[in-house]
N, C-alpha and C positions, 0 to 999 in steps of 0.2 A: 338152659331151658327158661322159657320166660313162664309167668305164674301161673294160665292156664296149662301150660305140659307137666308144671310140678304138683299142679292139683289133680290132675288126673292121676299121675301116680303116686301123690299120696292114697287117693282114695283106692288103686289098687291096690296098693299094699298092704291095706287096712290098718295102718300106721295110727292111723286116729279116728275116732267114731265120728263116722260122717251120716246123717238120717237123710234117710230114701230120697226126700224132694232136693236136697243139693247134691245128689251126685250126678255127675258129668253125663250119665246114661240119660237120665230124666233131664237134665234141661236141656239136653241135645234135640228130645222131642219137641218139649213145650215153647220155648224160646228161639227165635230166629236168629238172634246172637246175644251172648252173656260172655261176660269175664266172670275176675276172681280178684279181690286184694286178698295178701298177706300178710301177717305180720309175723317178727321173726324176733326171739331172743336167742342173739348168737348162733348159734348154728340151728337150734329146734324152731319148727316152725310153732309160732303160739296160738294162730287164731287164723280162721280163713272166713272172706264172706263173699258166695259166689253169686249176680246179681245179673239181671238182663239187662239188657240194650236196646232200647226201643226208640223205635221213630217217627212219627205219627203229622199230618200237616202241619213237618216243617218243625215241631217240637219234639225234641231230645227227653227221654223218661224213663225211669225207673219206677217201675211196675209191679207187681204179682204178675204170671205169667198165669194163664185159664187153667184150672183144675190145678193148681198149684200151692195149697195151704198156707202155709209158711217156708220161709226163707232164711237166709244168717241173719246174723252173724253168728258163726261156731267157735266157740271158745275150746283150746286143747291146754288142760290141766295138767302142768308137772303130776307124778304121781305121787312125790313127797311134799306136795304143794299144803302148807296147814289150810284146816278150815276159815280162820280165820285171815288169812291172808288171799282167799279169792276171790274175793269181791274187787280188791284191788289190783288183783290181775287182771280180773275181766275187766274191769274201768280203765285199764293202761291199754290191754288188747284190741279193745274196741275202738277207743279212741284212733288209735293208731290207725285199723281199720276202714274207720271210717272218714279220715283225712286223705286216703285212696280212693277215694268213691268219685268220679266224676261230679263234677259240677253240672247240673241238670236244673232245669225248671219246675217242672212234674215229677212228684214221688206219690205211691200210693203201696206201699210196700208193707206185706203184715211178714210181725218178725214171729220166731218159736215163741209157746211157753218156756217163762223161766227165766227171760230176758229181761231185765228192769233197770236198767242203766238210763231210763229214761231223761236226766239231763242234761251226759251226754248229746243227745238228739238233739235240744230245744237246743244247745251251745250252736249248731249247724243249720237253722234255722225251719227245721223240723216241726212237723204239729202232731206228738204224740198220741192216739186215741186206743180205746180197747174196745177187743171182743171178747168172748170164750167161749172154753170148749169144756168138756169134761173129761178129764183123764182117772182111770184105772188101773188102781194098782197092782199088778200080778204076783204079791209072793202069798194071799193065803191058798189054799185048795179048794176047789172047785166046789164045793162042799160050802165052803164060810162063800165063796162072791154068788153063789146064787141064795144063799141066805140075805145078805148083802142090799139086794133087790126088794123093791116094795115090792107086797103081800100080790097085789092085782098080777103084774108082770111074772112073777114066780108061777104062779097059778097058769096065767094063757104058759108060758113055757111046758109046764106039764102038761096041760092039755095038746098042747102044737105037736109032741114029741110025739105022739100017739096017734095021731093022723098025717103026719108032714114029713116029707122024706128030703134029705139036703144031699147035695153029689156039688160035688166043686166040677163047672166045666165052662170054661171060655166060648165057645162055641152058641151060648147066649148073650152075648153081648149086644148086640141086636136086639134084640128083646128087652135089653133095659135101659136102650137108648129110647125104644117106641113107647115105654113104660112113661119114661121120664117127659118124652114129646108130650102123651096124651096130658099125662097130670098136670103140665105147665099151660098147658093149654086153656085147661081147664080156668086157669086165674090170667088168662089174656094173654101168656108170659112165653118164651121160646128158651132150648136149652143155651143159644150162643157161641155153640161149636158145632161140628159137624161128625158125623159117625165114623170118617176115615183119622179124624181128631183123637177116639178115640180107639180105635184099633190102634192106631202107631204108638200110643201108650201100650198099649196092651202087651204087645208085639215085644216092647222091650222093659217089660215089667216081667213078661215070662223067660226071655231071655235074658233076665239076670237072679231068677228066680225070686223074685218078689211081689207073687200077687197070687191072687185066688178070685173065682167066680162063685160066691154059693150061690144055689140056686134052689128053692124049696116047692118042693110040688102034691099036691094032695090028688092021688092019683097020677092021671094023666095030666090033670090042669095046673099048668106053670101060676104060683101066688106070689111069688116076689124074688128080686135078686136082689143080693150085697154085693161089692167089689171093695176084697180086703186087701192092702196093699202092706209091706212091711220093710223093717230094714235090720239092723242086730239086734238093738233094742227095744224097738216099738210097732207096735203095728196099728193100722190107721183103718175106721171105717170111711173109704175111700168115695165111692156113692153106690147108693142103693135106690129101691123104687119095688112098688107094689104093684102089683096088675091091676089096671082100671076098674076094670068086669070082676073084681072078685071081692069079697070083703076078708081081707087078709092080713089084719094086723096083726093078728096070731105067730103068721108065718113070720114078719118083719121082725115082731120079738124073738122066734122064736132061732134065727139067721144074727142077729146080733150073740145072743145068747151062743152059739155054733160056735163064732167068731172071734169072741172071746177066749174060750174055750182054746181053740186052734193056735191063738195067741202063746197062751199060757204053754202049748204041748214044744211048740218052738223057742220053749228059753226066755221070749219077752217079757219085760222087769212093767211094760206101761202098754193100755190098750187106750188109744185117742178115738172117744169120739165124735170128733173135730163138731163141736158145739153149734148151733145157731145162735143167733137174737129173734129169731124169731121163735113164739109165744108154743107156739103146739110140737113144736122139734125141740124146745128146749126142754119141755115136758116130760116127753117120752124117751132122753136121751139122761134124761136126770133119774129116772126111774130104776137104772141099772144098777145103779150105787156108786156111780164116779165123783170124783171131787171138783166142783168149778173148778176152773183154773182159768186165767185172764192172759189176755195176748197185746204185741203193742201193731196196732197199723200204723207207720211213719207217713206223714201226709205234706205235701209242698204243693202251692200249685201260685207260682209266679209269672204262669204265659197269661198275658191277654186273652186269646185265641181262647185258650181250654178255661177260663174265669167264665168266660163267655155262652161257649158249650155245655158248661155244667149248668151256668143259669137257666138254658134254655131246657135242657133234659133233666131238671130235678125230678 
């Protein structure tokens, strides 16, 4: 088998924890072609890192693929592996890893939290940068994380609960693309995908049991959707959107807060949710009680051509 057929059946086998955005299911949607390096000590596979193929006027890149978070490299931990000795596994893994990585001109690639091998990258001639997100820790009870939450947030949740009714149903989807159309709109801006874009996720987020649509409605009148997406261990606020015509940040709280929740009832050790830099989402996502956590984007960009492109489109 060459690496992609051994990746797909590692990932069926669930041989090693693979999260939701690098399996085979997902970037069959997202990516028009992607491989896989691997690295192997001796017969155990060590580390996998599965990457698109992109082709663009005539420039070869490696990319985030749209609606895509993060990507590898995944590090697979002996299970006798000491604590102390895994930093230097990952350092050996990666490397490895990423001397398989084609040689390309364009990289704009955001890796996991957690990742920090950052000199490996700059040795490849990589421009390491950060974002974040906020991740949640799931082992207290439901009890201590909504304590957890600033005083305002806690408060719209109790109130939300008693006017706002949440049904998990796909079948809105639609709706939180229009959601998302008007809001972007509103700051000049368009969503960059299309709505068949996002049904064909959908499509096979349900058929592989990894997703949910809340939907929160006070009465009849639809006030906001979330789209939680999961994998064994983590589950992701995937995107969500407010109804235009409605003043509903209640419901927004009150659909994270749901979310979480749901996370926890499913075994999940960590709820991501996958942070902005922007000012007013970094705000409101910070409110829950998550903890920063910082990401690395890998950044190249050697074509004339896209030096050029980016000048003109800052």
């Amino acid at each position: 088998m060459n690496n992609k057929d051994t990746y797909r059946q590692l990932c069926r086998d669930k041989k090693h924890y693979v999260p939701v955005f690098m399996q085979p299911w997902w970037l069959d949607v997202v990516c028009r072609e992607w491989d896989v390096a691997l690295a192997r000590k001796g017969d155990m596979i060590s580390g996998a890192w599965a990457y698109p193929v992109e082709k663009k006027l005539g420039v070869t890149m490696i990319r985030t693929p749209l609606l895509t978070p993060y990507l590898g490299p995944e590090v697979f931990y002996p299970h006798d592996l000491k604590e102390s000795n895994k930093d230097n596994f990952e350092h050996e893994t990666v490397t490895d890893l990423i001397k398989q990585l084609p040689d390309v001109k364009f990289w704009h690639l955001a890796l996991q939290p957690g990742m920090k091998q950052a000199g490996i990258f700059k040795g490849q001639q990589l421009l390491p940068q950060v974002q974040q997100t906020f991740l949640l820790e799931l082992n207290d009870d439901e009890q201590t994380l909504l304590a957890n939450m600033k005083d305002t947030t806690r408060r719209n949740v109790k109130v939300a609960e008693a006017e706002i009714t949440v049904v998990n149903d796909h079948r809105y989807l639609r709706e939180l693309f229009n959601f998302q159309k008007a809001t972007l709109a509103k700051k000049g801006k368009s969503p960059g995908y299309k709505f068949k874009f996002l049904q064909e996720i959908m499509e096979a987020c349900l058929a592989n049991d990894s997703s949910a649509l809340w939907v929160a409605k006070r009465g009849d009148v639809l006030q906001a959707i979330v789209w939680q997406v999961w994998d064994e261990r983590c589950s992701y606020y995937f995107m969500g959107s407010q109804n235009p015509e409605t003043n509903s940040y209640r419901a927004m709280t009150l659909l994270l807060w749901h979310t979480i929740k749901e996370a926890k009832k499913r075994g999940h050790s960590t709820f991501d949710l996958e942070g902005s830099m922007d000012e007013g989402v970094e705000k409101f996502f910070s409110n829950f009680g998550g903890e920063r956590a910082l990401y690395i984007i890998l950044k190249k960009n050697k074509s004339l051509l896209w030096q050029f492109k980016q000048l003109i489109f800052k």
